[in-house]
C-alpha positions as a Markdown table, in Angstrom:
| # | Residue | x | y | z |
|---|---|---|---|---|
| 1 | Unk | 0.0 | 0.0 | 0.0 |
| 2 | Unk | 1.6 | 3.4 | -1.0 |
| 3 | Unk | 0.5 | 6.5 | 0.8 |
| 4 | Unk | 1.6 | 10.0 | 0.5 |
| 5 | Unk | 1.5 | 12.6 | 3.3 |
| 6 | Unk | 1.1 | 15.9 | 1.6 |
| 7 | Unk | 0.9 | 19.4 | 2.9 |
| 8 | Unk | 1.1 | 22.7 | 1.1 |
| 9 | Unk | 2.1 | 26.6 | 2.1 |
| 10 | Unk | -0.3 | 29.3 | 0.2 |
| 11 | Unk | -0.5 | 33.3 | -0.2 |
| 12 | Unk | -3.2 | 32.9 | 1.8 |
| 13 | Unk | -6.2 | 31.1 | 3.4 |
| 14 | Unk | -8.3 | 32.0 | 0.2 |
| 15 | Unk | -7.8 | 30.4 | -3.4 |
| 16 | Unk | -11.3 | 31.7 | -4.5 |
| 17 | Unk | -9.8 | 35.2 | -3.6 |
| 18 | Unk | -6.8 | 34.8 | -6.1 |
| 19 | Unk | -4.4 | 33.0 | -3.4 |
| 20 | Unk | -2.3 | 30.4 | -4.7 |
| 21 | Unk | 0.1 | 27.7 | -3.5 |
| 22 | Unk | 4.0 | 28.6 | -2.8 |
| 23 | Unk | 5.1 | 25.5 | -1.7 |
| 24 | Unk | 4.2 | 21.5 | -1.9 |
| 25 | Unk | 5.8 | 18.9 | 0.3 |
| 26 | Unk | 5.0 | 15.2 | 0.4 |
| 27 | Unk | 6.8 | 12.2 | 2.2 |
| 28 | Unk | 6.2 | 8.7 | 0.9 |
| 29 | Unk | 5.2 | 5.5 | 3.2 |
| 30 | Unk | 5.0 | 2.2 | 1.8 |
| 31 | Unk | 2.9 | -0.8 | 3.6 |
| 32 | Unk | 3.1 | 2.2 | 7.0 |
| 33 | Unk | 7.1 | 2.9 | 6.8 |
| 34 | Unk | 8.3 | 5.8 | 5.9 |
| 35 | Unk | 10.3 | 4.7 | 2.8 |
| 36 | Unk | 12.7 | 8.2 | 3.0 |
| 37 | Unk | 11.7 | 9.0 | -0.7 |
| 38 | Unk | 10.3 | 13.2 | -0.3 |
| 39 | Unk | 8.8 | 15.3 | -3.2 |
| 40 | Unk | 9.8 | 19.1 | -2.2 |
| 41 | Unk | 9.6 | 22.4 | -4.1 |
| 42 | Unk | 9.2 | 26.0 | -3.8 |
| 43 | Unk | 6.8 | 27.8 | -6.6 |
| 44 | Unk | 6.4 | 30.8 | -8.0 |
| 45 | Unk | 2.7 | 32.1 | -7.0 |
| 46 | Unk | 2.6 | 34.8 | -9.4 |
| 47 | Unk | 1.2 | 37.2 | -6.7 |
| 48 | Unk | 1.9 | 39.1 | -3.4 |
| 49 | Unk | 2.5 | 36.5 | -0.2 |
| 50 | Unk | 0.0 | 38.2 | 2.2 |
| 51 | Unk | 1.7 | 39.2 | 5.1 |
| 52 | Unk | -0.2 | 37.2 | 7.2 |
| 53 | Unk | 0.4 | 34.2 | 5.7 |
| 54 | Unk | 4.5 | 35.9 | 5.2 |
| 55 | Unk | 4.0 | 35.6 | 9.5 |
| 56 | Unk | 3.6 | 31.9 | 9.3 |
| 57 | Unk | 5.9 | 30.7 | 7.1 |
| 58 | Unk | 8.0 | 33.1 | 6.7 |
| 59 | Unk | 8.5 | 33.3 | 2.6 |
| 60 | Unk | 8.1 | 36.1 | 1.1 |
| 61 | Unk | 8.3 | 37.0 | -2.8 |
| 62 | Unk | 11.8 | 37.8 | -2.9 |
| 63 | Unk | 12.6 | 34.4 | -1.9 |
| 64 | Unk | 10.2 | 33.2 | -4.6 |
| 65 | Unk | 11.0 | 35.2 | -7.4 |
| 66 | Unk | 13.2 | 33.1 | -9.2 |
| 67 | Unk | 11.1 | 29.8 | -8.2 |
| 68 | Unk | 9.1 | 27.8 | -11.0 |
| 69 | Unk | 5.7 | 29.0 | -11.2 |
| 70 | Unk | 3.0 | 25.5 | -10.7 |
| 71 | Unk | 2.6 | 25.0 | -14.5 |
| 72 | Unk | 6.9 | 23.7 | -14.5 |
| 73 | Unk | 6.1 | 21.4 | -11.8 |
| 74 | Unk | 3.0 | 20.1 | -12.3 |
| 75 | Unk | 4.1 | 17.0 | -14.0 |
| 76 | Unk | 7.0 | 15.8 | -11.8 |
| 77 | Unk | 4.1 | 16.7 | -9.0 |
| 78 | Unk | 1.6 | 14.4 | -10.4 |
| 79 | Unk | 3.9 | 11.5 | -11.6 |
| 80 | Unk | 5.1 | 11.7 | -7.5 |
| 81 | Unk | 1.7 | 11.1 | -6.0 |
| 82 | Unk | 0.2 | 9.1 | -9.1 |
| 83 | Unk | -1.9 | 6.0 | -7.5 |
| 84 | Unk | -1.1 | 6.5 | -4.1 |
| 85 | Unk | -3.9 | 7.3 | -1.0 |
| 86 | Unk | -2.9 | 10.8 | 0.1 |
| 87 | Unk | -2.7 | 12.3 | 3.5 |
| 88 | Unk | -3.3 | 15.6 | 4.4 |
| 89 | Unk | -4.3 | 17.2 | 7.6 |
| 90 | Unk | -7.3 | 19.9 | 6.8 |
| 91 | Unk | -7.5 | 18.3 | 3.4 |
| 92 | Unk | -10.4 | 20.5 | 1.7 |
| 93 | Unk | -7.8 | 23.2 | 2.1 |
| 94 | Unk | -4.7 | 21.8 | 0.0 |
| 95 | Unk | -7.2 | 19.8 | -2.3 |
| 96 | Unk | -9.0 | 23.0 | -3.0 |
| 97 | Unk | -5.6 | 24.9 | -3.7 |
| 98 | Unk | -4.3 | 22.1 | -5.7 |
| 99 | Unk | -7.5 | 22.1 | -8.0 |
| 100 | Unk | -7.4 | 25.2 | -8.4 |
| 101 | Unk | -3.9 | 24.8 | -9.6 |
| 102 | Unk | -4.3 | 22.8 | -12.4 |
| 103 | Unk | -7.1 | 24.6 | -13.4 |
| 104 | Unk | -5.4 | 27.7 | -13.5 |
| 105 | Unk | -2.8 | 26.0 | -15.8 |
| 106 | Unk | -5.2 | 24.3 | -18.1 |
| 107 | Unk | -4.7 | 21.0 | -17.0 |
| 108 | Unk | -7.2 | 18.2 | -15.5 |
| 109 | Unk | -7.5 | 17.4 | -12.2 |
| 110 | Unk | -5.5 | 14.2 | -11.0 |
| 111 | Unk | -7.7 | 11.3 | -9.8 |
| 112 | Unk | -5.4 | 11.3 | -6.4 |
| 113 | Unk | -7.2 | 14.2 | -5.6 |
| 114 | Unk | -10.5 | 12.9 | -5.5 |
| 115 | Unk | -12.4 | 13.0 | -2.6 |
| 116 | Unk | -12.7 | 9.0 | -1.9 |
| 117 | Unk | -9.1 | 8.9 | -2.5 |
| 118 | Unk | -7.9 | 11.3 | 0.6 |
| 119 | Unk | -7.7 | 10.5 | 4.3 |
| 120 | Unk | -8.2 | 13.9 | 6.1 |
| 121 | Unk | -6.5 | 13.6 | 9.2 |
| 122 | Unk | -8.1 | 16.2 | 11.0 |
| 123 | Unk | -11.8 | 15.0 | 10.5 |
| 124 | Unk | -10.5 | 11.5 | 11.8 |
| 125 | Unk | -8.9 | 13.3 | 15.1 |
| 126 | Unk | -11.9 | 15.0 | 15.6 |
| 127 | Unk | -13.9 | 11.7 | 15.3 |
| 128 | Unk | -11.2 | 9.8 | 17.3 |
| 129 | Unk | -11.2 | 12.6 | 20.4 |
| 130 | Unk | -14.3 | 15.4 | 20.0 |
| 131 | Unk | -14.2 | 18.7 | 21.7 |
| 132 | Unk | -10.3 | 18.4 | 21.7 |
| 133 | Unk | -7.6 | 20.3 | 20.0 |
| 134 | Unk | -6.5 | 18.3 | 16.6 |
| 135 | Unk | -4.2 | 21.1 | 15.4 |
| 136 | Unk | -1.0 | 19.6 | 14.2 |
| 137 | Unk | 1.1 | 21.1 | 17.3 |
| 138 | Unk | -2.1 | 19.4 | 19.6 |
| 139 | Unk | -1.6 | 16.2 | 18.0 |
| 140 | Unk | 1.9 | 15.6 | 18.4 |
| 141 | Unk | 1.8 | 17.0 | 22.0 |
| 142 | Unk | -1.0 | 14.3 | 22.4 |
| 143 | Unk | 1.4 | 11.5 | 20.5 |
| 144 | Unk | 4.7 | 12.6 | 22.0 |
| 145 | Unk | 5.9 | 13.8 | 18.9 |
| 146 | Unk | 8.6 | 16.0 | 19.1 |
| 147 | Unk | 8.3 | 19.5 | 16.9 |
| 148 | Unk | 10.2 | 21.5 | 19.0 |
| 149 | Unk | 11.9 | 22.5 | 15.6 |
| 150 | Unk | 8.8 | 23.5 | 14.0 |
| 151 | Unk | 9.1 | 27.6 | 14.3 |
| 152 | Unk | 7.6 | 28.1 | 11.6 |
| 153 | Unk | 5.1 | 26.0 | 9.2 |
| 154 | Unk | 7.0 | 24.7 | 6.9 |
| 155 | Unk | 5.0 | 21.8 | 4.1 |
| 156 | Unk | 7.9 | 19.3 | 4.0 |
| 157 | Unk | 8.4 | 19.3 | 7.9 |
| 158 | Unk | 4.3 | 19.4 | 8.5 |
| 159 | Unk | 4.4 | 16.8 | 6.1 |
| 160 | Unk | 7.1 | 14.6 | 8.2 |
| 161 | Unk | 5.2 | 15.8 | 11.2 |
| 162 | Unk | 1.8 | 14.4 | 10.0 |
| 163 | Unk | 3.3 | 11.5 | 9.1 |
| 164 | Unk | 4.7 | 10.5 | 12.6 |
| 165 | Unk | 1.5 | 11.3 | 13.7 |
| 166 | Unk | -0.9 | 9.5 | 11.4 |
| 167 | Unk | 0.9 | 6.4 | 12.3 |
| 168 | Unk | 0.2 | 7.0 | 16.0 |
| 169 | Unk | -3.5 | 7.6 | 15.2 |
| 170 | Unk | -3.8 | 4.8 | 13.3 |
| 171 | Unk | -1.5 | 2.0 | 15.4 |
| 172 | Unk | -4.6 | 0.3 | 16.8 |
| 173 | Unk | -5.4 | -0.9 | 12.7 |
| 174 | Unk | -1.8 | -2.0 | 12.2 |
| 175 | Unk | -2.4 | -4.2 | 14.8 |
| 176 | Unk | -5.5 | -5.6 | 14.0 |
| 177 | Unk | -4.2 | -6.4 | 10.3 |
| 178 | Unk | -1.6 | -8.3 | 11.9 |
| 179 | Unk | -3.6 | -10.3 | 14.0 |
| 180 | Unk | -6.1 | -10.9 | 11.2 |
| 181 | Unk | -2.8 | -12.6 | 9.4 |
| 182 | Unk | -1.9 | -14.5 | 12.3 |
| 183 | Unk | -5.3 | -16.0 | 12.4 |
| 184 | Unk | -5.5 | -19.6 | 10.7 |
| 185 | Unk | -8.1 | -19.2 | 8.1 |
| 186 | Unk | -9.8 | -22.2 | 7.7 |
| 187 | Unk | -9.9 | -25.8 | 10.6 |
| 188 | Unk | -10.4 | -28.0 | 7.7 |
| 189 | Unk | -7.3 | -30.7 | 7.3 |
| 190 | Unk | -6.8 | -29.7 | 11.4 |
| 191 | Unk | -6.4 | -33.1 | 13.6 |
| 192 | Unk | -8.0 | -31.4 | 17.2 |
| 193 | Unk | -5.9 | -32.9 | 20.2 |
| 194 | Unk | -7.9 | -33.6 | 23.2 |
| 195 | Unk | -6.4 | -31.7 | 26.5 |
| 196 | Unk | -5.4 | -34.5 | 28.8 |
| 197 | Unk | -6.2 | -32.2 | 31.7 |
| 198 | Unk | -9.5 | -31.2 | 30.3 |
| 199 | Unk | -12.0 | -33.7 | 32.5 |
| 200 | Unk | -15.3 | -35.7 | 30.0 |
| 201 | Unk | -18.2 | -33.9 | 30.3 |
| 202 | Unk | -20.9 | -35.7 | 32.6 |
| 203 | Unk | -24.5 | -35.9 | 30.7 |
| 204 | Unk | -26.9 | -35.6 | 33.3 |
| 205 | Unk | -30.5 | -36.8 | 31.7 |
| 206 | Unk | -34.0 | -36.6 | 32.6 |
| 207 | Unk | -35.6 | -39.4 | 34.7 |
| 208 | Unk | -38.9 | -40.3 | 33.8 |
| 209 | Unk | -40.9 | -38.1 | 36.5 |
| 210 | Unk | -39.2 | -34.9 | 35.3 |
| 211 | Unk | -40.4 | -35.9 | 31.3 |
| 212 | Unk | -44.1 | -36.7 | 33.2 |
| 213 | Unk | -44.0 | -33.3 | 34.9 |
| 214 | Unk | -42.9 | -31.5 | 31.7 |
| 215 | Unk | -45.6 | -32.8 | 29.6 |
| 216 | Unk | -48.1 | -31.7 | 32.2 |
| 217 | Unk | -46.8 | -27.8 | 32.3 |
| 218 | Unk | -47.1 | -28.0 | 28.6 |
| 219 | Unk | -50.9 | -30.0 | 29.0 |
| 220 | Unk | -52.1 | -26.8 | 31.2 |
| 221 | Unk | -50.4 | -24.1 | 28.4 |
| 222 | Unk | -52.3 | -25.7 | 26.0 |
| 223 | Unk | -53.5 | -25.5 | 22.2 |
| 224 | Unk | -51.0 | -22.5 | 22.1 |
| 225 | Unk | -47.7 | -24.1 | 23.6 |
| 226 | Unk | -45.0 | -23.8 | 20.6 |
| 227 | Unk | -43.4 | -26.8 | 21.9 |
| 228 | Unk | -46.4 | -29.6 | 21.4 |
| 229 | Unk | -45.9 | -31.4 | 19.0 |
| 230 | Unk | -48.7 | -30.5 | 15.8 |
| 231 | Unk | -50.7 | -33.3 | 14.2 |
| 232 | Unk | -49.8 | -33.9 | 10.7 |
């Protein structure tokens, strides 16, 4: 199974306002193991980096001046997350960005991005603990992850981030899959070996005055006892 945990840094919270993406980063996992392989690049957005969104990632359009804008990358982008699950934390944000994206360079929206194809890890932290905090920095406080490096967002590290702490969600399933394959699947061709220590079950039947007082309860019920035997 090949997953990819993706996050994404934007101009700002709005791509319906003409805010576009500065910056994808995606980390790979294979069967739940980090495989090491990464997908990371800075873009071009074409536009001013609010300077909100300047305060929490700290790149600003001089840095990205010299960048490739999306339409350069969008192929080695798709070909990196082509048939894998992905996981992103907020996902209708980054999907909605990423759309917009590919739109915005004439090209059709990748199938990974579908709906039915993306775990959003913050709807499943909300499901998995309601009323608490599921921000990334909440999660891995409530994992023991360790982002005391994170001063600033940054999509690669969220993305290594999210992975560590998707895994930690999640652990309870890995473990279930494995005892699912530990389980034998089938008893036929099985020779069952009687426990020596296990005593034989003593039958204890009725005598004839408990089968004569059992007919009479069911006499008095009458016509509509279940267990009288019908004629016919």
């Amino acid at each position: 199974m090949r997953q990819i945990v993706l996050d994404t840094e934007t101009t700002g919270l709005d791509w319906k306002n003409g805010d576009r993406v500065i910056e994808i980063g995606c980390v790979e996992l294979r069967n739940r193991v980090q495989t090491g392989k990464r997908y990371h690049v800075y873009i071009n957005p074409e536009r001013t980096v609010s300077a909100e969104a300047q305060a929490v990632h700290g790149l600003d359009n001089e840095f990205l001046a010299d960048k490739r804008i999306f339409a350069a990358i969008s192929q080695e982008f798709e070909d990196f997350v082509r048939d894998a699950q992905l996981i992103i934390h907020n996902a209708p944000f980054d999907v909605g960005f990423l759309v917009n994206e590919l739109k915005l360079a004439g090209l059709p929206v990748i199938k990974e991005l579908s709906s039915d194809n993306v775990i959003d890890t913050l709807a499943l932290a909300r499901e998995q603990n309601p009323g608490k905090k599921a921000s990334l920095d909440a999660l891995c406080e409530r994992f023991g992850i360790s982002n005391a490096h994170r001063t600033l967002h940054g999509a690669l590290l969220d993305a290594q981030l999210l992975a560590e702490v998707y895994l930690a969600m999640t652990r309870g399933q890995e473990s279930l899959m494995m005892a699912l394959e530990e389980e034998p699947q089938s008893d036929i061709g099985t020779t069952l070996t009687p426990d020596p220590e296990r005593l034989p079950l003593k039958v204890l039947r009725a005598t004839n005055e408990e089968l004569a007082a059992h007919d009479a309860v069911l006499a008095d019920i009458g016509e509509k006892c279940l267990w009288l035997a019908k004629p016919g």
